[in-house]
C-alpha positions in Angstrom: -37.9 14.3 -143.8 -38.6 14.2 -140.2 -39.4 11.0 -138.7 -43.5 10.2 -137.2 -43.8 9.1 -134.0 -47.0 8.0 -132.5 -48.4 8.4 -128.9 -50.9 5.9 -128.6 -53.8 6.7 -125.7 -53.2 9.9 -124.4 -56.5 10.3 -122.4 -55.6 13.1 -120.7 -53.3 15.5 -123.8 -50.8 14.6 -121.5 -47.6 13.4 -123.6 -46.5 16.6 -125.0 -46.4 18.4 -122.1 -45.6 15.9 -119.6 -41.8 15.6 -121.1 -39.3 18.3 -123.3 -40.2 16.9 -126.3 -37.8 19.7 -128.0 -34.7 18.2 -128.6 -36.3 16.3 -131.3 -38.3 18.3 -133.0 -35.9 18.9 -136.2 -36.2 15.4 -136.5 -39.6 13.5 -135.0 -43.0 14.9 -136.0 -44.8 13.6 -132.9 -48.8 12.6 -133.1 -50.7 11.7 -129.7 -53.7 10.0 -129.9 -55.9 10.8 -127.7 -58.2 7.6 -128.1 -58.3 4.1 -128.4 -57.8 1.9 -131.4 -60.1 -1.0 -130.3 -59.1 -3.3 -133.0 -56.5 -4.4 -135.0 -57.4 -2.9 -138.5 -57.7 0.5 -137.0 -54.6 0.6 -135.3 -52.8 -0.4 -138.4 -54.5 2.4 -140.2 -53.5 4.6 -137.0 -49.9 3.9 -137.1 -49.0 2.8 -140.9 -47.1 5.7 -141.3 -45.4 5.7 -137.8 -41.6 5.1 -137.8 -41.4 4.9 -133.9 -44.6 4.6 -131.9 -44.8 4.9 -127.7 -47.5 2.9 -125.9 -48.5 2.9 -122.3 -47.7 0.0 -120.1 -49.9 -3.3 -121.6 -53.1 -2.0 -122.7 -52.3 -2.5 -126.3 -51.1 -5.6 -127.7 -48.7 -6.1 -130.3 -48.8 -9.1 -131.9 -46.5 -10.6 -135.2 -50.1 -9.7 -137.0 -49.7 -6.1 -136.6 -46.2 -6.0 -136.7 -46.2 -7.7 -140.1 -48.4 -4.5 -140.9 -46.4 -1.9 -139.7 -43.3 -2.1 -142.8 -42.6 1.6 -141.4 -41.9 0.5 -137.6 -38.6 1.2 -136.3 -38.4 2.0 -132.7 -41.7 0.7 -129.9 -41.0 2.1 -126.7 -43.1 0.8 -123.4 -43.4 2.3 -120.2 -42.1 0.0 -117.5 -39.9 -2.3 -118.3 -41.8 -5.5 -118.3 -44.5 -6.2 -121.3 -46.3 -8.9 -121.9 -48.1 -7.8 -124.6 -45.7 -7.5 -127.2 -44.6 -10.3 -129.8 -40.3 -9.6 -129.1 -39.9 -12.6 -131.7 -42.0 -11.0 -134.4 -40.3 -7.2 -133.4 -37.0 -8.6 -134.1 -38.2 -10.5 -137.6 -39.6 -7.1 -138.4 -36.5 -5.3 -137.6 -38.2 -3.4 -134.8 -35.8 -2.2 -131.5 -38.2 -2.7 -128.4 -37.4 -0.4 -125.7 -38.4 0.9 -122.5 -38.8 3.1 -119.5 -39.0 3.2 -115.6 -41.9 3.4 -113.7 -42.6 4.1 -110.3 -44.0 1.9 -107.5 -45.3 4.9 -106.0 -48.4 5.7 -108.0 -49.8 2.4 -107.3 -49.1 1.8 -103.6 -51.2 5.4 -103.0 -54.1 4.2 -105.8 -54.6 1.2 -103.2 -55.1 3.1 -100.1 -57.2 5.8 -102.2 -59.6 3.0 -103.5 -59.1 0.6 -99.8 -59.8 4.2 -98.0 -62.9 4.8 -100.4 -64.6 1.6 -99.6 -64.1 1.3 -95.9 -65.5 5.0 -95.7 -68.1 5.3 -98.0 -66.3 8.3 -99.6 -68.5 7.9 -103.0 -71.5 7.3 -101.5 -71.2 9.8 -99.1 -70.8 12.4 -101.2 -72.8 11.3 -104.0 -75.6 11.5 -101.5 -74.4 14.9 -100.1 -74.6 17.0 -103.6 -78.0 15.7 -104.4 -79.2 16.8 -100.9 -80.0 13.2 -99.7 -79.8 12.0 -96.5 -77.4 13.8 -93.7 -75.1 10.2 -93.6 -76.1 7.3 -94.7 -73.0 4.6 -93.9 -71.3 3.1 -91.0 -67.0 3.3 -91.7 -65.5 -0.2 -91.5 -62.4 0.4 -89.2 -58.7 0.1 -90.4 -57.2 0.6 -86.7 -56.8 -3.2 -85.2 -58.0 -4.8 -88.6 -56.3 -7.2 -90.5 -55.1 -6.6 -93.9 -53.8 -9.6 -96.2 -51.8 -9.0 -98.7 -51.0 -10.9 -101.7 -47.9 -10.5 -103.0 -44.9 -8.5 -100.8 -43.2 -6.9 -103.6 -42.1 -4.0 -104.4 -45.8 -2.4 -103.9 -47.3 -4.9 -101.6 -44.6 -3.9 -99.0 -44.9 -0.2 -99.6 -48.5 -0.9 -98.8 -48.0 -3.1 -96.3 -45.9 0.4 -94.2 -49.3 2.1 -94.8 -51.3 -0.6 -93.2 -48.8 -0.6 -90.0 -48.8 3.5 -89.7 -52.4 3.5 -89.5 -52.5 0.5 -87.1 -53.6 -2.5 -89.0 -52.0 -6.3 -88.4 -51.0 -6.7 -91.4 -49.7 -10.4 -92.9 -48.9 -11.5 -96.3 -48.8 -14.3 -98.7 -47.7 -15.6 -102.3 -46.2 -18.9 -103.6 -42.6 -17.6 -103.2 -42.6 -15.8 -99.8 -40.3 -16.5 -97.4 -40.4 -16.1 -93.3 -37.5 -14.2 -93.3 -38.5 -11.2 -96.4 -42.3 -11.2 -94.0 -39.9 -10.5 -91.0 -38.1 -7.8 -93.3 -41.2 -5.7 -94.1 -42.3 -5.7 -90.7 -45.4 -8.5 -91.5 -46.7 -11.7 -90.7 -46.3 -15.0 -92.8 -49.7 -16.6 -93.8 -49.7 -20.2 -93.4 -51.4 -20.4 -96.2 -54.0 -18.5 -99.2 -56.8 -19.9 -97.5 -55.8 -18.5 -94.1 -55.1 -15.1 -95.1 -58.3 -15.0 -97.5 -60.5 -16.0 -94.3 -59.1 -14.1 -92.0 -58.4 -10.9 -93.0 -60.8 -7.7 -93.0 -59.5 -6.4 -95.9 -57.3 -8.2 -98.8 -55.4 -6.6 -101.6 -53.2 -8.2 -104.7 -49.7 -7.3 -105.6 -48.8 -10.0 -107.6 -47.2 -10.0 -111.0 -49.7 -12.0 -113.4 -48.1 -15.4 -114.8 -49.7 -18.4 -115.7 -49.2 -19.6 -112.1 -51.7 -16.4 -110.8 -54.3 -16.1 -113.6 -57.2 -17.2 -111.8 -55.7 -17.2 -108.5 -58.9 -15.8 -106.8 -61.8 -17.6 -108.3 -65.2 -18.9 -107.2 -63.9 -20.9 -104.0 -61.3 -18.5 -102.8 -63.5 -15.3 -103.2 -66.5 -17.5 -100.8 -63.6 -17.6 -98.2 -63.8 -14.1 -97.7 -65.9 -12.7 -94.4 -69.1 -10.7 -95.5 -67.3 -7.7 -94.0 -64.3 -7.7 -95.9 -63.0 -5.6 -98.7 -61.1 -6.9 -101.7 -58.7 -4.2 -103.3 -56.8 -4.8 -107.1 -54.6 -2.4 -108.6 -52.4 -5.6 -109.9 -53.7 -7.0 -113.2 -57.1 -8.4 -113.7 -56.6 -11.8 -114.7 -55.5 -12.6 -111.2 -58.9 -12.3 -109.9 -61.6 -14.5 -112.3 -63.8 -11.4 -113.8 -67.0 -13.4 -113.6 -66.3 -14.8 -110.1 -66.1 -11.4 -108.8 -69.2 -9.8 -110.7 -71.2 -12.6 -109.3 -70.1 -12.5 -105.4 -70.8 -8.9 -106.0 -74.4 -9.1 -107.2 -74.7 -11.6 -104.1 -73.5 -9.8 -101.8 -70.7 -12.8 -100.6 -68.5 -9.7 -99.5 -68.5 -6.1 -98.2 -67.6 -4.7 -101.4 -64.3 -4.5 -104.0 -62.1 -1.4 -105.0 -60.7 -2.2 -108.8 -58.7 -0.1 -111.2 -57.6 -3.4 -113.8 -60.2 -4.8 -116.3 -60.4 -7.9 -118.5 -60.8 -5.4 -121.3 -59.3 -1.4 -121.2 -61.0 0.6 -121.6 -64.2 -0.9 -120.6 -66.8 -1.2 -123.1 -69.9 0.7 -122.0 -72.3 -1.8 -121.8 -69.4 -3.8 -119.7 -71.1 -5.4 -116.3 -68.2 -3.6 -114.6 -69.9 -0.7 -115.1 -72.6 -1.6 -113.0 -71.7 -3.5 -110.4 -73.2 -3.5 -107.0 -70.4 -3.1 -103.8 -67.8 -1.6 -107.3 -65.2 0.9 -106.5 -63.7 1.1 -109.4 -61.6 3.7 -111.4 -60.2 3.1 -114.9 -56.3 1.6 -114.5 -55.5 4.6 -112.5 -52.7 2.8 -110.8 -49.5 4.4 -112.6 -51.2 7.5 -113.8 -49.5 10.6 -111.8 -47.7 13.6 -113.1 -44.2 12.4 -111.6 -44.9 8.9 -113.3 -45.6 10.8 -116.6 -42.7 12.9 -117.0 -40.5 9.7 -116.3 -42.3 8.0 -119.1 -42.7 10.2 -121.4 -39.1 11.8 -120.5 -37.3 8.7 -121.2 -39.5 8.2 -124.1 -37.7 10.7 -125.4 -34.4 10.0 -124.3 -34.9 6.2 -125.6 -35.2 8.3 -128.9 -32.6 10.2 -129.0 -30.4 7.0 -128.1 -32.1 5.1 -131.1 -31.1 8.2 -133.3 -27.8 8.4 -131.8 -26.6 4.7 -131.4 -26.2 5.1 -128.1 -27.1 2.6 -125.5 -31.0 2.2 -125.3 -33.6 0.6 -122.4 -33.9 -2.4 -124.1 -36.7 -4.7 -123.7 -37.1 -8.3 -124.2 
């Protein structure tokens, strides 16, 4: 009897055609899912006949409660290789290998300039305006040449980004609780004194931080009134670095030019969410790592995480 394996939120039918799923098919029986399981009892329903189950990034938790449903679990493979959102402790009381895949900074890093691009030109509005035969332009651009752009965070993407900003012109300087003169001098950036500085001064600000209980709720109701009314604030990061309810209200207010977002306190968003509807709101829905290149890594180690389980050979461990 062949194994089950379960691909949980497939949006797009993407999974099985993303990766050569082939070399197991004598021996997985994989099932994609192409919607959410919004709570608890109905992804145990989902996935109590699942012996290995693949899950994208951390959208959906794992916690010892469902784990102590799942008796059938074998083998939970992640893309990326950082999770949050799954209960290692309670996998390895439940006998369950944790596993999983690489993921590419480049997705993200263009999602920014997509959503920082957007904003600064009007690009939705614009066009929205255009197809219904409204008015023949309607916006003024906010310049990127000679602007400042702050970013938070000079990682892996925040540096990436921080080349994009230069090559189009920008003065670009950077800031986080850990950075150093001498990694700003590396990228090509300035050092921030401080948050405060780089949240007052620049024209357009953008996070790149990893979320950790030092950075959940780094940009709350103070920081966010720091910003000048012309400026833009961009988050492809995780949403729990900016406080939800802070932003929706400078928003309604109008404290700030406007934000581009693709991370949400809840994915996806509920309809009625005030995300939804929010004034000065780019937003697309956690669009960051979602490319074809980025999908046929995951779902292509996916597979070859599989075959290693079968196997015995080494596997992308996790935790």
């Amino acid at each position: 009897m062949r194994l089950r394996c379960a691909v949980l939120d497939d949006f797009q039918n993407a999974a099985t055609t993303a990766a050569d799923w082939s070399p197991l098919h004598d021996r997985v029986e994989v099932v994609a899912h192409d919607e959410h399981f919004a709570t608890e009892d109905a992804l145990a329903e989902a996935l109590a006949d699942a012996d290995i189950v693949v899950t994208l990034r951390e959208r959906v938790a794992f916690p010892a409660s469902l784990l102590d449903r799942l008796p059938r679990l074998k083998l939970l493979i992640a893309s990326g290789m950082r999770n949050s959102v799954i209960d290692h402790a309670a996998a390895r009381a439940n006998g369950v290998t944790v596993c999983g895949t690489e993921s590419s900074s480049t997705p993200p890093v263009e999602l920014t300039w997509a959503l920082l691009l957007g904003l600064a030109r009007g690009i939705v509005q614009e066009n929205n305006s255009l197809r219904a035969g409204g008015p023949w332009q309607s916006t003024v651009g906010a310049d990127l040449h000679g602007r400042r752009l702050g970013l938070l965070g000079l990682g892996k993407i925040g540096s990436r980004v921080a080349q994009v900003g230069l090559a189009f012109g920008m003065e670009v300087t950077a800031w986080s609780r850990n950075l150093t003169k001498e990694r700003a001098d590396e990228v090509g950036v300035a050092l921030a004194p401080s948050k405060e500085d780089l949240l007052s001064t620049a024209d357009f600000v953008s996070v790149h931080l990893a979320l950790s209980d030092r950075t959940r709720g780094l940009l709350g109701t103070r920081e966010l009134s720091l910003l000048k009314p012309t400026a833009y604030l961009v988050n492809t990061s995780r949403a729990a670095i900016v406080d939800q309810d802070a932003l929706l209200t400078a928003l309604h207010e109008g404290r700030f030019a406007g934000a581009g977002v693709d991370v949400f306190d809840t994915e996806p968003l509920p309809a009625t969410h005030p995300m939804r509807t929010a004034p000065r709101l780019l937003a697309t829905p956690h669009l960051g790592y979602v490319s074809r290149a980025n999908y046929a890594r995951y779902y292509g180690q996916a597979v070859e995480d599989i075959e290693a389980y079968l196997t015995g050979a080494p596997i992308r461990l996790l935790g």
